[in-house]
N, C-alpha and C positions, 0 to 999 in steps of 0.2 A: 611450409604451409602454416607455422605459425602465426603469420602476418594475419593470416584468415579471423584466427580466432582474439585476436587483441582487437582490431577495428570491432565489432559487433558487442562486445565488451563494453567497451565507451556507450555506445548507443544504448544498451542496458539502462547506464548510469542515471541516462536523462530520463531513463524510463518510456523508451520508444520501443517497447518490448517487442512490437508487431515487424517493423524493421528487423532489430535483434535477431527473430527469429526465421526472417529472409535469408538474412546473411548468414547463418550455419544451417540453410536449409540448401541454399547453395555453395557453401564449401560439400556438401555431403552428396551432391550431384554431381561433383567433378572430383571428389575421391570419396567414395562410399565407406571405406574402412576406415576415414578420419575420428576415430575413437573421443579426442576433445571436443572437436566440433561439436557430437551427438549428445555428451554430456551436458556442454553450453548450454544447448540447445533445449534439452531437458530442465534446467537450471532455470531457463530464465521463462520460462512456460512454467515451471512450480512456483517462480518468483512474483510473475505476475496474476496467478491466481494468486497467492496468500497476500498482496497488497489488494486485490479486490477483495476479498472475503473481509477483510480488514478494514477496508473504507468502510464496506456494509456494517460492521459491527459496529465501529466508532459513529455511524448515523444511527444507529438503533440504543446506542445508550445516550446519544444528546438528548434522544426523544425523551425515552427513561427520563433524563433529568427535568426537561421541560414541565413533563405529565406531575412529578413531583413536587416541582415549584407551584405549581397550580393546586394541588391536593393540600399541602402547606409547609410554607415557607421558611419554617423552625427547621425540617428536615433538610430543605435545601441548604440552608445557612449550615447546617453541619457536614454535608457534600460538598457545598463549595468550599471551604475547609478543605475538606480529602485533596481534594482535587488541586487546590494550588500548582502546587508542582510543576502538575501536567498540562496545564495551558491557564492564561487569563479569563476568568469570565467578565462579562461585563453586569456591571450591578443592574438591578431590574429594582425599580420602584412602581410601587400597585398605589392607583387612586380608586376611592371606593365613590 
């Protein structure tokens, strides 16, 4: 019954979590005591809430930045800074 739980795995990966959780929703109809299945299964339903909760954050602090940029632009120049790292911003130039 291994077979079961490697295919749905994959499907994870690309983040088809709703599939994902078809496929060990029915290994677990056709042997209810499949103990990894339910795990998986669990797994990838914690997995895909914490990348939503997570998209929602990472759009609530773009906002943050934006509202900042606009409040002024010294602070931003020192964010964008911070931030290197973690992604490119694209430069914003203000005409008055």
């Amino acid at each position: 019954m291994s077979e079961a739980v490697f295919g749905p795995v994959g499907v994870q990966v690309l983040a088809e979590y709703n599939k994902s959780v078809v496929c060990f929703e029915n290994a677990l109809r056709i042997e209810s005591d499949f103990e990894a299945a339910s795990k998986c299964r669990h797994a990838v339903l914690c997995h895909a809430k914490l990348e939503s909760v997570l998209e929602s954050q990472h759009r609530r602090v773009l906002i943050l930045v934006l509202i900042v940029f606009e409040f002024d632009s010294d602070i931003f120049t020192g964010i964008r800074g911070l931030m290197r790292g973690m992604a490119t911003l694209p430069k914003v130039t203000r005409s008055y």
